[in-house]
Structure formats: structure tokens, C-alpha cells
TORPA-4810 file (N, C-alpha, C, O; in nm, 3 decimals):
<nodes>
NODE_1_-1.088_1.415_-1.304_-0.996_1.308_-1.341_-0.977_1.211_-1.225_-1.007_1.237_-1.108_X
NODE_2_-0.935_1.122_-1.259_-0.953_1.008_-1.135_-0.783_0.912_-1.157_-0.727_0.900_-1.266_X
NODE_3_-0.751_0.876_-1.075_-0.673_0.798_-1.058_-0.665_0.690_-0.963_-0.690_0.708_-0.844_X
NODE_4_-0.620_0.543_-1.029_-0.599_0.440_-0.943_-0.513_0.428_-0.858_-0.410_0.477_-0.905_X
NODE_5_-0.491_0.379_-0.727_-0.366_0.377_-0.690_-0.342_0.256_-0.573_-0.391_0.255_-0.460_X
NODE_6_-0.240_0.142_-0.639_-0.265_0.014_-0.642_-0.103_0.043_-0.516_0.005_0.094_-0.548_X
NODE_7_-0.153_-0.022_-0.348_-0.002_0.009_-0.254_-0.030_-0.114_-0.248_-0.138_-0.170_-0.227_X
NODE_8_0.120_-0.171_-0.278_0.214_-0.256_-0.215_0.182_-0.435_-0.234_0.207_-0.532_-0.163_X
NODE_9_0.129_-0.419_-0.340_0.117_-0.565_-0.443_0.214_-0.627_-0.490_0.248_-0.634_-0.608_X
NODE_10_0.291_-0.700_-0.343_0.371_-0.730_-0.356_0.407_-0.876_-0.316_0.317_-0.924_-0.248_X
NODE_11_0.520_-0.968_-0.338_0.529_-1.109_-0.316_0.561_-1.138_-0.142_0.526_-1.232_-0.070_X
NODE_12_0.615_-1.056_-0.122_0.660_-1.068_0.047_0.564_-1.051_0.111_0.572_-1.101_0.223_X
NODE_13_0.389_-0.954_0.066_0.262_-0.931_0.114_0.186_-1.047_0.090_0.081_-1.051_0.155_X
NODE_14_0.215_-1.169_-0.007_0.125_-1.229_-0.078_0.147_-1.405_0.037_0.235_-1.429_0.120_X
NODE_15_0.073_-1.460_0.009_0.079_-1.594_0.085_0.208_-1.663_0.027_0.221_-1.702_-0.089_X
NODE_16_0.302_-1.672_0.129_0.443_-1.722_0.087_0.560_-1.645_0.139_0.667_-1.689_0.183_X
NODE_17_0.513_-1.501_0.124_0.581_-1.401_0.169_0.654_-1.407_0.278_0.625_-1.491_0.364_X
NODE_18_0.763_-1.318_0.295_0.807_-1.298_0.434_0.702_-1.244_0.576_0.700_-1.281_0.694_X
NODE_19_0.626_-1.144_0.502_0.515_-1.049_0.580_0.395_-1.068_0.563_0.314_-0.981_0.597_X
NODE_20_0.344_-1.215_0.491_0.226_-1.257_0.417_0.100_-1.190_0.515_0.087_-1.201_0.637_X
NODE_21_0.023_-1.124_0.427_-0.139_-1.108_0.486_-0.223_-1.218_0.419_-0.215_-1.251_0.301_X
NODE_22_-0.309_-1.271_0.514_-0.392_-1.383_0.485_-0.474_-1.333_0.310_-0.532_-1.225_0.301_X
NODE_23_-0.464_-1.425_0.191_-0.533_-1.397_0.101_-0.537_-1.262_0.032_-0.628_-1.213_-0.035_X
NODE_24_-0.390_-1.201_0.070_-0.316_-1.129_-0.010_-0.322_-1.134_-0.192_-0.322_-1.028_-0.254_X
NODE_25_-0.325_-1.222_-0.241_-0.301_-1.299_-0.357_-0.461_-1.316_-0.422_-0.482_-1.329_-0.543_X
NODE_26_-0.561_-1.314_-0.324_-0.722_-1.308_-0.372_-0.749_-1.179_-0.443_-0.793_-1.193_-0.558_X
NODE_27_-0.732_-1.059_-0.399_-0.746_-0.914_-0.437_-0.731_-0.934_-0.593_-0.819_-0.909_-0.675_X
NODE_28_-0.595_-0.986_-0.622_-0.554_-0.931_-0.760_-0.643_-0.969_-0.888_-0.650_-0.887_-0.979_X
NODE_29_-0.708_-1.084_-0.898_-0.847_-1.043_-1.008_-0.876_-0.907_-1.041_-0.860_-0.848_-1.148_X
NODE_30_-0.938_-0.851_-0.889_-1.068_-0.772_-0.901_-0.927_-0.657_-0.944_-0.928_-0.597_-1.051_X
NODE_31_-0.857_-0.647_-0.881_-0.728_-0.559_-0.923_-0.705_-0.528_-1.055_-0.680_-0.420_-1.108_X
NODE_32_-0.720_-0.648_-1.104_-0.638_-0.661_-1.289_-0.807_-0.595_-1.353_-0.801_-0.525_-1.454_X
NODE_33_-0.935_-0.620_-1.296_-1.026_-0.584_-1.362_-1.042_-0.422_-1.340_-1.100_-0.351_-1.423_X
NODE_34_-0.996_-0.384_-1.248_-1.003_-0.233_-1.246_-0.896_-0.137_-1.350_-0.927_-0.031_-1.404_X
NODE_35_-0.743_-0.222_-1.361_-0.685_-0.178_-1.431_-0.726_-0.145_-1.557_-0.719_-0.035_-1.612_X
NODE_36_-0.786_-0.284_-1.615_-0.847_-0.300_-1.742_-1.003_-0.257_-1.772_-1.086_-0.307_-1.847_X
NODE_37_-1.010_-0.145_-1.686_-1.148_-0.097_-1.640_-1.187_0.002_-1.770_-1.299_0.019_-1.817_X
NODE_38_-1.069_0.058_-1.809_-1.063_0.229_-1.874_-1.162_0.342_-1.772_-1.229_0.440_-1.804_X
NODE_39_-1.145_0.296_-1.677_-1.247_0.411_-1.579_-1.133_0.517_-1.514_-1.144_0.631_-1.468_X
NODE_40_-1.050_0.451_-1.527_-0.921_0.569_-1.434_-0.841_0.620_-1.578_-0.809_0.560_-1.681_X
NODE_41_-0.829_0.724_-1.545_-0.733_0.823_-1.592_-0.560_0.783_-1.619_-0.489_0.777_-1.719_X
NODE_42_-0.547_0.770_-1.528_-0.381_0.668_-1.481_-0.382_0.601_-1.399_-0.429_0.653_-1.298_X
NODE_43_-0.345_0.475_-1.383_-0.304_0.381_-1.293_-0.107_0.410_-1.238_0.003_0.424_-1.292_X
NODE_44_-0.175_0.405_-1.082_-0.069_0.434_-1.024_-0.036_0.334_-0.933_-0.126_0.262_-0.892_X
NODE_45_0.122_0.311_-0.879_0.141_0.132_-0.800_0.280_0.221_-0.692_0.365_0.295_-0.743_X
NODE_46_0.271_0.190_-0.553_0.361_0.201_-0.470_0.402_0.054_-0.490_0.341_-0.040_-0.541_X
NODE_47_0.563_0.064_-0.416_0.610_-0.044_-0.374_0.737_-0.013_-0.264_0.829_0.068_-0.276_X
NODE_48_0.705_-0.118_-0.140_0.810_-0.108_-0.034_0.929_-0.105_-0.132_0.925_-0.122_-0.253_X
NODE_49_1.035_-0.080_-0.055_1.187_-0.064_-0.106_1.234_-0.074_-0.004_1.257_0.037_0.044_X
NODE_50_1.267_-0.171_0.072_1.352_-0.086_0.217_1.527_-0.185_0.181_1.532_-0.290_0.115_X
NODE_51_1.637_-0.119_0.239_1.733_-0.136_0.210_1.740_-0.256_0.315_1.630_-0.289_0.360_X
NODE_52_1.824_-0.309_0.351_1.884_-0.440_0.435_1.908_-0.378_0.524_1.954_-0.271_0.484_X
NODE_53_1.901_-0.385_0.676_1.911_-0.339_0.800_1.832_-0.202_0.798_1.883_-0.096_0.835_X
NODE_54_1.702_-0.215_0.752_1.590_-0.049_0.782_1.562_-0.120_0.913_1.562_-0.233_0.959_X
NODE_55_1.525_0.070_0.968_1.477_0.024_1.102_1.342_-0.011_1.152_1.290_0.028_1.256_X
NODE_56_1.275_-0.118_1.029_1.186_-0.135_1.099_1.206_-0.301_1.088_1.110_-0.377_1.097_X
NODE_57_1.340_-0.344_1.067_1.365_-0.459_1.046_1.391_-0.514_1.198_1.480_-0.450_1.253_X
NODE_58_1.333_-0.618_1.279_1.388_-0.711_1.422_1.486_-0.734_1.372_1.563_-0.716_1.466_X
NODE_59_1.557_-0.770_1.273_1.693_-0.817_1.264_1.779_-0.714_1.302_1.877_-0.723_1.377_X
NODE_60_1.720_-0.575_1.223_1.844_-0.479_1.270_1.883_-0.488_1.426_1.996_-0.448_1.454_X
NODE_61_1.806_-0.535_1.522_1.768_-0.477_1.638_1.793_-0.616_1.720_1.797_-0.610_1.843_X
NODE_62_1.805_-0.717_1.666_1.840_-0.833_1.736_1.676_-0.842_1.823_1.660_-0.867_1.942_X
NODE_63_1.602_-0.823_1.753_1.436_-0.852_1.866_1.379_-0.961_1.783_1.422_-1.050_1.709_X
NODE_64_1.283_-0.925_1.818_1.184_-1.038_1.783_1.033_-0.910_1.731_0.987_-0.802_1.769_X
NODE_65_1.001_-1.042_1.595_0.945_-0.940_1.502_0.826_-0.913_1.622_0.836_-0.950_1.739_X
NODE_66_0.680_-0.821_1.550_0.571_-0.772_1.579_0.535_-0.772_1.689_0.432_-0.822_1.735_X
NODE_67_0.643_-0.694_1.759_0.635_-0.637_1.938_0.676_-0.502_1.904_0.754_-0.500_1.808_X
NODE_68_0.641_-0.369_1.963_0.680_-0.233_1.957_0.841_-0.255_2.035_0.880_-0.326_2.127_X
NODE_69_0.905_-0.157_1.948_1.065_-0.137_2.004_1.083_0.018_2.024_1.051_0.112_1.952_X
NODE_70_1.153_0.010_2.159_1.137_0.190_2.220_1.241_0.231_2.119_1.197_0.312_2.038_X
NODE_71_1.379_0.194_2.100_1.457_0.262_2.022_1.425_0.304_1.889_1.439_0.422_1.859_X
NODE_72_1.371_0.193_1.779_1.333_0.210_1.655_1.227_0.327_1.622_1.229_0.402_1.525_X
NODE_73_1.075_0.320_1.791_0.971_0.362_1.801_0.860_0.350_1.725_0.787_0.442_1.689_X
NODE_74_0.845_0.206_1.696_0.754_0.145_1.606_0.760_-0.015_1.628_0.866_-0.074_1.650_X
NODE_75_0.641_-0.076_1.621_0.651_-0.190_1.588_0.782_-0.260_1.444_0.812_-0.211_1.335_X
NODE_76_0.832_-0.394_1.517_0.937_-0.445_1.447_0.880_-0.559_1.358_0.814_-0.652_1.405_X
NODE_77_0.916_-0.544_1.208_0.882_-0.656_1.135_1.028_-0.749_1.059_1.140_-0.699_1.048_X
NODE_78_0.994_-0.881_1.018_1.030_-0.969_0.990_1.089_-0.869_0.821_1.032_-0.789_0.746_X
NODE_79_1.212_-0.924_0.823_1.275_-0.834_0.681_1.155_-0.880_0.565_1.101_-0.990_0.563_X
NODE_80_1.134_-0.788_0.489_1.037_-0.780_0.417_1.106_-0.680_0.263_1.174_-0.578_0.278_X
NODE_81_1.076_-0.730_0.147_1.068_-0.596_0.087_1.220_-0.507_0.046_1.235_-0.391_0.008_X
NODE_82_1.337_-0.634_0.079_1.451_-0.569_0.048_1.442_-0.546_-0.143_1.386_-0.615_-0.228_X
NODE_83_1.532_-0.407_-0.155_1.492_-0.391_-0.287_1.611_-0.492_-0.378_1.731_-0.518_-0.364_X
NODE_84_1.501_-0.530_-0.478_1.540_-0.572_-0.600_1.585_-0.715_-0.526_1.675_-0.797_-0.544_X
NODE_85_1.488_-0.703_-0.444_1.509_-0.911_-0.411_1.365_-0.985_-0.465_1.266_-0.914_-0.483_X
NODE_86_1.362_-1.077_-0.480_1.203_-1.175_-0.509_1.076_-1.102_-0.444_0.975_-1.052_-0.494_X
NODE_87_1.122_-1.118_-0.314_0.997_-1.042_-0.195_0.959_-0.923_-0.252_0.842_-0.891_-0.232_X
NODE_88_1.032_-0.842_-0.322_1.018_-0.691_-0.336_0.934_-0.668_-0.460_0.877_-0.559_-0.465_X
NODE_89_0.913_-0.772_-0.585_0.868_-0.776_-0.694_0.697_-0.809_-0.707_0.635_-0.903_-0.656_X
NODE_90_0.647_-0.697_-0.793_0.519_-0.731_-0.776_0.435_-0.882_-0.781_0.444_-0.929_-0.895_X
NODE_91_0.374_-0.949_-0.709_0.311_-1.100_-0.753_0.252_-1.077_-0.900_0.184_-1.000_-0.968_X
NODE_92_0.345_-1.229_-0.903_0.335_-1.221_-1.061_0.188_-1.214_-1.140_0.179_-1.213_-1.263_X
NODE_93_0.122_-1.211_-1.086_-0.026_-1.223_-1.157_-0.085_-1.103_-1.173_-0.174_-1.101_-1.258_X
NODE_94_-0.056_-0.978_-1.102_-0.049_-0.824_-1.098_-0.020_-0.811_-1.268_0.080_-0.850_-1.330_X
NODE_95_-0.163_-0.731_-1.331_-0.109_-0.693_-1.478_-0.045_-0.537_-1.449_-0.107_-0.432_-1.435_X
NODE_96_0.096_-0.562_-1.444_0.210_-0.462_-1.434_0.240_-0.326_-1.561_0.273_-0.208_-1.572_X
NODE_97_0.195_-0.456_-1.642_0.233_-0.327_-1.835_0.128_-0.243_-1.778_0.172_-0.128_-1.778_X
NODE_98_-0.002_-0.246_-1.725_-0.097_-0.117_-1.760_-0.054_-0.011_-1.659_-0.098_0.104_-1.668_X
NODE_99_0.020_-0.042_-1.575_0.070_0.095_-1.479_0.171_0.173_-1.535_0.276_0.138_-1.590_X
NODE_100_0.109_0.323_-1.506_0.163_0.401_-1.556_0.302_0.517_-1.463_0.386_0.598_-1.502_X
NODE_101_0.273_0.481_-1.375_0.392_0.530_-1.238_0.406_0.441_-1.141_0.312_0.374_-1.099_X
NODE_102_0.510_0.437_-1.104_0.588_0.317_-1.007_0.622_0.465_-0.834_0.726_0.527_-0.852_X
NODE_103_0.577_0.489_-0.755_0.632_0.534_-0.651_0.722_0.401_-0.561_0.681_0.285_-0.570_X
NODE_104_0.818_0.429_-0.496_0.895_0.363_-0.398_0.906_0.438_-0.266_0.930_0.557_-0.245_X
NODE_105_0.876_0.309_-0.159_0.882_0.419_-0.044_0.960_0.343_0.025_1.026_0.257_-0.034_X
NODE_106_0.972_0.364_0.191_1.072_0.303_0.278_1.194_0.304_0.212_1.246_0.194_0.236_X
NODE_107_1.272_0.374_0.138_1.395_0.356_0.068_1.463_0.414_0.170_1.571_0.356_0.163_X
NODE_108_1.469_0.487_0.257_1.564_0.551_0.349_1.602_0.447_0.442_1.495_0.394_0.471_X
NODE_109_1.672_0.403_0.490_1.732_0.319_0.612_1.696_0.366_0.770_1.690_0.292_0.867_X
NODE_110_1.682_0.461_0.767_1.642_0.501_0.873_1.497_0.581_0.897_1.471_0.610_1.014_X
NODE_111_1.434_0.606_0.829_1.298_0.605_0.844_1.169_0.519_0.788_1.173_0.474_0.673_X
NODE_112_1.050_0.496_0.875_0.932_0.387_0.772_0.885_0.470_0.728_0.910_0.586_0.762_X
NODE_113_0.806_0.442_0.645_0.732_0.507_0.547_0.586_0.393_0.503_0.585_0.333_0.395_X
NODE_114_0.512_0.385_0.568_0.377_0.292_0.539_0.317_0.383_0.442_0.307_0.321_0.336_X
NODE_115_0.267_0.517_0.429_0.211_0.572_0.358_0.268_0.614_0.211_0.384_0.653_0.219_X
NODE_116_0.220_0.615_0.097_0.276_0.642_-0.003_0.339_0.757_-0.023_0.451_0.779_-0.067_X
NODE_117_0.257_0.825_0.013_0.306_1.016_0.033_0.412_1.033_0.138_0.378_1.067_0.252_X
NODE_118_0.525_1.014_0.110_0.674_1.067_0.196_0.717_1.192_0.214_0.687_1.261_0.117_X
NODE_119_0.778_1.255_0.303_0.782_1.358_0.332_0.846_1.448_0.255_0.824_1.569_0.265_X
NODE_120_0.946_1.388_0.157_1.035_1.460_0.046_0.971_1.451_-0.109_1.040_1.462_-0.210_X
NODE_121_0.853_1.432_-0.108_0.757_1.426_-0.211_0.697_1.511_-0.296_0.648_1.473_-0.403_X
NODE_122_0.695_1.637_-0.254_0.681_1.741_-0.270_0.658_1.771_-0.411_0.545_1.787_-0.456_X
NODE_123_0.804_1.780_-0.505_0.791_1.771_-0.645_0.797_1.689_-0.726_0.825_1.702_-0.845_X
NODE_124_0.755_1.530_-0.629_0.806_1.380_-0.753_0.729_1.276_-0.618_0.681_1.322_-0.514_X
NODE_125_0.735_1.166_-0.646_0.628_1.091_-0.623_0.504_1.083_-0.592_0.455_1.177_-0.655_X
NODE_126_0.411_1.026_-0.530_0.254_1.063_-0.524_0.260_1.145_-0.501_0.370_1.176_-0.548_X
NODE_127_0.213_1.252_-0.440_0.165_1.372_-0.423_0.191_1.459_-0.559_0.107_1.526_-0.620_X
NODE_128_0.286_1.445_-0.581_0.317_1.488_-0.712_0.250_1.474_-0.841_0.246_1.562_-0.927_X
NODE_129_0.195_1.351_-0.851_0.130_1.234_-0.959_0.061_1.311_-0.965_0.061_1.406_-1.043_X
NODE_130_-0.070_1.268_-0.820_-0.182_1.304_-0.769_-0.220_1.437_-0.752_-0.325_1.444_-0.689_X
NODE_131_-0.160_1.578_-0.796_-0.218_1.712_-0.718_-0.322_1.712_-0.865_-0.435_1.759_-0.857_X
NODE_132_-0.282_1.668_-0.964_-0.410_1.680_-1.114_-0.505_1.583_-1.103_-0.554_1.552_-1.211_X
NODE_133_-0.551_1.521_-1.001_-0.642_1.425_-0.968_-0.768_1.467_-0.918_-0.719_1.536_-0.828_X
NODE_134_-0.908_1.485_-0.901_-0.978_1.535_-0.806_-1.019_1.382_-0.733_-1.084_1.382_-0.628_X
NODE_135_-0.982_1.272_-0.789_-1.034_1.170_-0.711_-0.955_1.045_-0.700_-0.907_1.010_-0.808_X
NODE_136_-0.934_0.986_-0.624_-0.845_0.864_-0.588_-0.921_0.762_-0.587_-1.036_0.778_-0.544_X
NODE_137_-0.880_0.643_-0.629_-0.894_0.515_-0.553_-0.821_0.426_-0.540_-0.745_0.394_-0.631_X
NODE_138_-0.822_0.359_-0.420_-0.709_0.335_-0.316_-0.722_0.188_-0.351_-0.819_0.169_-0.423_X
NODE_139_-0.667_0.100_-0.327_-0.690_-0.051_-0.334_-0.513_-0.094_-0.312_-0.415_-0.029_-0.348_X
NODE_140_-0.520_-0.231_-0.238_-0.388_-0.330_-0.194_-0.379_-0.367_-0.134_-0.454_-0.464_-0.127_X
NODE_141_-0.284_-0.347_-0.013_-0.205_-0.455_0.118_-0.149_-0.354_0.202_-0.124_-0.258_0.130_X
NODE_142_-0.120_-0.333_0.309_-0.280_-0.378_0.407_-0.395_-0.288_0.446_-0.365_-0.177_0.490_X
NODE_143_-0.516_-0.320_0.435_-0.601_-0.259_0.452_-0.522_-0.198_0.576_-0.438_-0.117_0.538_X
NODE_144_-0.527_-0.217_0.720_-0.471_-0.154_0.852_-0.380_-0.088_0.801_-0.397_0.027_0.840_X
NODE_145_-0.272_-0.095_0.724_-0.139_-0.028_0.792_-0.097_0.042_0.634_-0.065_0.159_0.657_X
NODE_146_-0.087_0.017_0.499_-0.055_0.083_0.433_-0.126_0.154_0.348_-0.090_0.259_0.295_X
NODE_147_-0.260_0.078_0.328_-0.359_0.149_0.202_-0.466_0.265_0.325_-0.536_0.362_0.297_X
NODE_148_-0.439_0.209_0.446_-0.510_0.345_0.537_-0.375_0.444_0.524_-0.412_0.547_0.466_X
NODE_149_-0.268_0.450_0.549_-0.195_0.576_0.582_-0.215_0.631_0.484_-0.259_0.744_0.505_X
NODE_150_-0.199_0.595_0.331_-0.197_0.650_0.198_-0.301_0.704_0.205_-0.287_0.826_0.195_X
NODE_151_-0.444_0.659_0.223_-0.515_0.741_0.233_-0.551_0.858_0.337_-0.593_0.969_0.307_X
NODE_152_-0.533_0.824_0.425_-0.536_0.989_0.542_-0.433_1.081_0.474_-0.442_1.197_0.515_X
NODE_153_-0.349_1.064_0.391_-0.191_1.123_0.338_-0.260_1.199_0.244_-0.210_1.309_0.216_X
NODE_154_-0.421_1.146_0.158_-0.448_1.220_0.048_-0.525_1.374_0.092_-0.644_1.376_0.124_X
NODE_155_-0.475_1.449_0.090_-0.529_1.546_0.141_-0.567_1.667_0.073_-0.617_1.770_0.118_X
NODE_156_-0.535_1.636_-0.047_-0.580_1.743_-0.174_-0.673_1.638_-0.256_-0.664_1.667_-0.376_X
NODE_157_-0.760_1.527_-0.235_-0.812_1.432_-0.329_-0.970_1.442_-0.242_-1.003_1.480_-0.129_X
NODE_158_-1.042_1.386_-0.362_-1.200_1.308_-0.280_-1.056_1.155_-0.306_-0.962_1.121_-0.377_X
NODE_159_-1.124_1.122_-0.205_-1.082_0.943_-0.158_-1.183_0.868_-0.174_-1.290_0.891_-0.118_X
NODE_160_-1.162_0.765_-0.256_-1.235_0.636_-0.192_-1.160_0.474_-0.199_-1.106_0.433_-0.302_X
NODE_161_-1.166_0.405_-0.090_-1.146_0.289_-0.062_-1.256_0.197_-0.138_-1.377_0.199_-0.118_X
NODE_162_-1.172_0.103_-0.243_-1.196_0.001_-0.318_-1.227_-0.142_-0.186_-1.153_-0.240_-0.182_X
NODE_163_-1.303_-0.131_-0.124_-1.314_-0.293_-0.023_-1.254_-0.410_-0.024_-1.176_-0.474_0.045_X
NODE_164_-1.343_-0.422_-0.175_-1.291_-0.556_-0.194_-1.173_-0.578_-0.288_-1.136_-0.688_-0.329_X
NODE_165_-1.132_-0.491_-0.310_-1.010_-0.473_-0.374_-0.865_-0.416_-0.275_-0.767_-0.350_-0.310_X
NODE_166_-0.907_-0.478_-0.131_-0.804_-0.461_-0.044_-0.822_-0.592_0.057_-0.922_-0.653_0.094_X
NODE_167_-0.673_-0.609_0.087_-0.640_-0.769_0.164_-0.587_-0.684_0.284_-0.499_-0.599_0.275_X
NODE_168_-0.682_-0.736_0.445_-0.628_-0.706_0.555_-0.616_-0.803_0.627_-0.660_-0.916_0.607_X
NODE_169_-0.544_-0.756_0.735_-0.437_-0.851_0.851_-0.533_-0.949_0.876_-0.508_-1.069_0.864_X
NODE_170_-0.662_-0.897_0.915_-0.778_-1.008_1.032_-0.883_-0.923_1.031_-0.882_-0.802_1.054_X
NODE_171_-1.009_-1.021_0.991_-1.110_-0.922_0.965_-1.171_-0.786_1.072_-1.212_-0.676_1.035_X
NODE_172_-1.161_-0.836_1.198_-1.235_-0.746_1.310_-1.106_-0.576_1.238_-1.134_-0.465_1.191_X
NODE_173_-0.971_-0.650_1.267_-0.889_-0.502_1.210_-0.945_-0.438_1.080_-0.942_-0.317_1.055_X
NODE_174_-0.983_-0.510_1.023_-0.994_-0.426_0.888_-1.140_-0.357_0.899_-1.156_-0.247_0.847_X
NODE_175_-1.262_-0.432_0.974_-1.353_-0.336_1.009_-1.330_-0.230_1.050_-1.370_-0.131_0.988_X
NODE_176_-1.256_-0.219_1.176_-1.234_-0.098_1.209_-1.178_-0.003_1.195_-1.201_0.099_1.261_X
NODE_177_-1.065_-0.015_1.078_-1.020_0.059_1.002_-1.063_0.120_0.905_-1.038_0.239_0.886_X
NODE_178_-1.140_0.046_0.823_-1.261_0.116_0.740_-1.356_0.208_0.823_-1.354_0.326_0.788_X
NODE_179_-1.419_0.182_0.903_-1.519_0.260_1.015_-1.419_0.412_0.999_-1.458_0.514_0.944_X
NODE_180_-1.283_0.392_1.063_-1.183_0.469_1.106_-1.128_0.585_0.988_-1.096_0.703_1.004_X
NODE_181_-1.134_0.485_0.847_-1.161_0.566_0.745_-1.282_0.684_0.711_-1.281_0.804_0.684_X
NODE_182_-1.383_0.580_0.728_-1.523_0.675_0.670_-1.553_0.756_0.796_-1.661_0.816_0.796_X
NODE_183_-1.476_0.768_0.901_-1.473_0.878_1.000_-1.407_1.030_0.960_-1.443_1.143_0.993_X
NODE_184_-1.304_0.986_0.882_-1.184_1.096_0.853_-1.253_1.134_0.700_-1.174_1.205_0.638_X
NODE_185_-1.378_1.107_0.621_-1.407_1.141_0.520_-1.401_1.065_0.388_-1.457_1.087_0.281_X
NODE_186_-1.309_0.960_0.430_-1.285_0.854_0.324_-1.415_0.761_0.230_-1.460_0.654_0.272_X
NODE_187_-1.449_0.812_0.129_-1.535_0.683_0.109_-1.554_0.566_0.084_-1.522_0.567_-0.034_X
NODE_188_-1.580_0.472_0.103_-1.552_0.327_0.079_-1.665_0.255_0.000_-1.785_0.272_0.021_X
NODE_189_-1.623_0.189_-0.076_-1.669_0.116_-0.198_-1.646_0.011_-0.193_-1.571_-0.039_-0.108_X
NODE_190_-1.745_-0.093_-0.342_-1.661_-0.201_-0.392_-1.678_-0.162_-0.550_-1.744_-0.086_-0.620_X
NODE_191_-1.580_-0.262_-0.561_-1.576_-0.260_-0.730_-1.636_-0.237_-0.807_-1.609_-0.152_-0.892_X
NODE_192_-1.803_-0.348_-0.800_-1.876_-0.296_-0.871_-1.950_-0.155_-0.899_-2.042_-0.130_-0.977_X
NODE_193_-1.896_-0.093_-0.833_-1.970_0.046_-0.797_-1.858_0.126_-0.912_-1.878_0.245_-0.937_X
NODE_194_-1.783_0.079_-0.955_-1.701_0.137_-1.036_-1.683_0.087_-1.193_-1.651_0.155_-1.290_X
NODE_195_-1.718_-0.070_-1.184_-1.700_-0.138_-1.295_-1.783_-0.207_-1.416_-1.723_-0.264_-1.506_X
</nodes>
């Protein structure tokens, strides 16, 4: 059985955004064609949630965004992703009816959560979805920082990374994150290889 699993297709990720990745907003075609693929089993969709003053917010912290902060112990971003604001809602062009589970992460105020799989997951969100899966595929925003953690996180799945069905920071990063992937076992694809 296979499952899709679409992180963080979201308006605050998309060009406009608070946290925009360059051509964020390009992906979602090939996105809506995988949904409408019938090749996956269930389609599955993370989405940030973080409350107003999380700590991975510079505001909480009076800094200045995308510099590492010793107290927080993570790089600081620009508020992003507060729930149930505009930023937080999938871009509207995302076909939303065909998903079949919604995970939310970063909801705690005091911890990040880039990866879909959270530590209290156990009997309900991905991991949960996913233990009847033998195969994943990964696709969203950002190649570097959220659709890689989700995937190193899958650890009961075959993995594979959808390419071109993922928007990263700057290309040299996203090479080497893929490399960094298909090091740890991950396989990486494109679409057509599926569609």
C-alpha cells in the first residue's frame, strides 16, 4: 500500500508568504496531478500550526529572523504559520477535497517540530496513519528543512522523494539535501516515474 504525503502546502511557504520559498506555488500542478493520480492508497497533508509567540518565532525573542539563537537553540524565523490565520491555510490552488488526513505540527509553543512525525505521535498522527503503509511519498516545502526531516522520521516505510514535486530554499541546498537523502536510503524520484 502506498501513501502520499503532501508537508506544508502552505500560503506563508508560497510567494507572498511570510516564510516564502522561491516558486513555492510552481510544485502544486504536479501536486494536484499526483493527487488525482489514483496511484496512492490515501493522500496525506501536514500543516505548520504554531501558536503566536512559538519559540521559533524572532519576535518571541526580540532578534532578528534567520540567525541561530543560543536560548531558543535553533535558528529564528519570521512569524509564519500562526494557526487559523491566512498564512496558515493551504494555497488556494492545492486540490484540498482529495486529502484524506490533515496532521498538524509545531502546535506546542515551546517546541519546533519541522518533521511531521512528533514525538507524542505514537497513537494519532503520521506515524500512526503511516505504520499500514509499506511505502511513502514525500512531496512539498522545503525540500532542506521539512519534507527532509519527515522523511529521515519515516522509519517503518520504503521512502521516496517526489523531486519535482518539492520547492527548495536555493538550488545548491536542495542538491545536497537530496544527495543527503539518497545517503540515509531515501529514494528519489520524479513524477513521471509514478504517473
Amino acid at each position: 500500500m502506498k501513501a502520499l504525503v503532501i508537508v506544508d502546502v502552505q500560503r506563508d511557504f508560497c510567494p507572498g508568504g511570510s516564510l516564502a520559498v522561491p516558486d513555492g506555488n510552481k510544485i502544486i500542478p504536479t501536486i494536484n496531478k499526483l493527487i488525482n493520480s489514483g496511484y496512492f492508497d490515501e493522500i496525506i497533508a501536514t500543516k505548520d500550526w504554531h501558536p503566536e509567540g512559538h519559540i521559533s518565532f524572532a519576535s518571541r525573542w526580540n532578534a532578528k529572523p534567520f540567525e541561530y539563537h543560543k536560548e531558543a537553540k535553533q535558528i529564528l524565523w519570521p512569524d509564519h504559520c500562526i494557526l487559523s490565520s491566512e498564512g496558515a491555510m493551504f494555497h488556494k490552488d492545492l486540490n484540498v477535497e482529495n486529502i484524506n488526513h490533515l496532521v498538524a505540527k509545531g502546535f506546542k509553543i515551546n517546541e519546533e517540530a519541522y518533521s511531521g512525525f512528533y514525538k507524542d505521535d505514537l497513537d494519532r498522527g503520521l506515524r500512526a496513519l503511516t505504520l499500514k503503509y509499506e511505502e511513502l511519498y514525500i512531496v512539498g516545502i522545503a525540500t532542506e528543512i521539512c519534507v527532509k526531516a519527515t522523511a529521515l522520521d519515516a522509519k517503518n516505510n520504503k521512502v521516496f522523494i517526489i523531486k519535482d514535486a518539492c520547492a527548495g530554499i536555493a538550488k545548491d541546498s536542495t542538491i545536497s539535501t537530496l544527495t543527503e537523502l539518497e545517503t540515509n536510503g531515501i529514494i528519489i524520484i520524479n513524477s513521471e516515474d509514478v504517473l
